[in-house]
N, C-alpha and C positions, 0 to 999 in steps of 0.2 A: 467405403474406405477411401482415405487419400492416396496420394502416390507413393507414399511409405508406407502405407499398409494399415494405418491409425485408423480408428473409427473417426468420422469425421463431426465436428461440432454442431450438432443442431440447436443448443440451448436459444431461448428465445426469455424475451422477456416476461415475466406474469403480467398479466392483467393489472392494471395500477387500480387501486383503491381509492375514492375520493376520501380526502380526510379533513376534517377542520384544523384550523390553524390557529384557533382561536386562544387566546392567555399563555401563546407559547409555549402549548402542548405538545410534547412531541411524542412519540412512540419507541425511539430507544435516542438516549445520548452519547457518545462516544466521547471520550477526553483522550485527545490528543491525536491533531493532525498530520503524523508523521507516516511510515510507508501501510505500519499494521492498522494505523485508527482511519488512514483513506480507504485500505482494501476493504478495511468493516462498514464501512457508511456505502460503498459502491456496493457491494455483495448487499444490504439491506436494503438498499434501495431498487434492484433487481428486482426483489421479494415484494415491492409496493410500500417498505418500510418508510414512514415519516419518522426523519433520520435529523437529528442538530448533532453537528461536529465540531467542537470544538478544541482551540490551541492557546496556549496564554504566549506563546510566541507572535511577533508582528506579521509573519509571514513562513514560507514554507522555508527549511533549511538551506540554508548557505554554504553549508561544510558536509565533509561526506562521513559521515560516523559509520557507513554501513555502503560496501562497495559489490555485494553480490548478490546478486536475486534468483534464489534457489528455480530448480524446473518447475516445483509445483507453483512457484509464484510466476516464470513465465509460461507455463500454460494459461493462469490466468488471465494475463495479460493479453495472449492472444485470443482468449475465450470473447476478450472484449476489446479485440480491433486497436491492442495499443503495441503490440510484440514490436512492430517494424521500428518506430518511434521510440521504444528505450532500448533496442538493438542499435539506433544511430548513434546514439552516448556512450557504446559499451564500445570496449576495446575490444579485437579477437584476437584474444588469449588462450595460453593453456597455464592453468592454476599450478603456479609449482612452487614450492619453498627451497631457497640454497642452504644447508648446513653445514657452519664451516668453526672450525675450533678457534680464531681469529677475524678479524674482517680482512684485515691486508694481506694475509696469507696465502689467499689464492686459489685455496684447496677446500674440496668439499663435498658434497655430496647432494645432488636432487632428489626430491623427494615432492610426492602429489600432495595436497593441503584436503585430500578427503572430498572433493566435490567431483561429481562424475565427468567422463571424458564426454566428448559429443557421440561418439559412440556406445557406450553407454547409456544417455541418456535417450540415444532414439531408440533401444531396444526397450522402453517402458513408456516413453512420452512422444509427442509428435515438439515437444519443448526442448532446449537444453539453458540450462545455468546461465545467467548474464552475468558479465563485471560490469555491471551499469551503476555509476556513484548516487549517490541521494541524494544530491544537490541537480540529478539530470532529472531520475526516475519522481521523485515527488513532486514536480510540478506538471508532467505528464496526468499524473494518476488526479490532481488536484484539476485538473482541468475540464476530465474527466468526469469526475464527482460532479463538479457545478452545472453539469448538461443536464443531472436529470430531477426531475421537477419535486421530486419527495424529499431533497436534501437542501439544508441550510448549512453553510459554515464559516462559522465566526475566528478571526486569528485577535489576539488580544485579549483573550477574554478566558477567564481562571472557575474553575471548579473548586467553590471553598468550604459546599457544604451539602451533606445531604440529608435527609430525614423521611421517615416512613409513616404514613398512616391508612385508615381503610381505604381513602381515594388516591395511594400511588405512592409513587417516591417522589419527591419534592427536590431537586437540585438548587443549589443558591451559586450563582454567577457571579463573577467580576469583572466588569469592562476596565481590560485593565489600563485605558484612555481616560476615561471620565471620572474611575474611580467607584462609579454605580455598582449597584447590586441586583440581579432581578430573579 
């Protein structure tokens, strides 16, 4: 147990799997390299997964479309040594909404937006809630990704087609630079 009483982390990584790379086989493809399609290529490739991540975007996001990272997503963050690093982006806040019958009015009422307090959250988690924006958190997590040797990831490049036969599903790509297909 840690000093808060949590069971402490021992996850370790599996055993990597030698895999061929050959005609740009991969073993799972993820479309789209945003907070969900980075965690899925990090978590597969923990597992020894030969992982291609792709984004038809040039790069990770610039705008924050998504400003909070649930506990269960910074536990995993800390599961994998990045908690301190999107705790440096995030504000410490406490999540409140003002409700008020006007704006210039003055008057109004607080109220919680539904995400646990830090107390709360340490009574189930050794984590609590970030406001970390997605323009901090995703290139963290992208950074991340490219350390570990089973994953590939392409920005530019579009998912335009799939198809199934007895040897696999077949993805068709668009480099959306050159225009190609593979």
């Amino acid at each position: 147990l840690d000093l808060v009483g949590h069971i402490a982390d021992s996850t370790t990584l599996m055993e990597r799997v030698e895999l061929s790379r050959n005609c740009g086989q991969v073993q799972v493809l993820v479309v789209g390299a945003g907070p969900a399609g980075l965690v899925a290529g990090v978590t597969l490739a923990r597992y020894g997964t030969n992982v291609l991540v792709i984004d038809k975007r040039a790069g990770v996001s610039t705008l924050s479309r998504t400003l909070v990272i649930s506990t269960r997503g910074m536990e995993l963050m800390r599961r994998w040594g990045l908690e301190d690093a999107v705790r440096a982006g995030a504000p410490d806040v406490v999540p409140r909404a003002w409700v008020t019958p006007a704006l210039a009015c003055g008057e109004g009422a607080e109220m919680p937006l539904g995400h646990p307090s830090d107390e709360e959250a340490a009574a189930v988690s050794p984590s609590r809630p970030a406001w970390a924006p997605q323009d901090h958190h995703e290139p963290i997590l992208l950074a991340h990704l490219r350390e570990m040797p089973s994953v590939t990831v392409r920005f530019g490049c579009e998912l335009i087609g799939l198809c199934q036969d007895e040897a696999g599903v077949h993805a068709v790509l668009l480099d959306r630079e050159t225009a190609s297909t593979s």
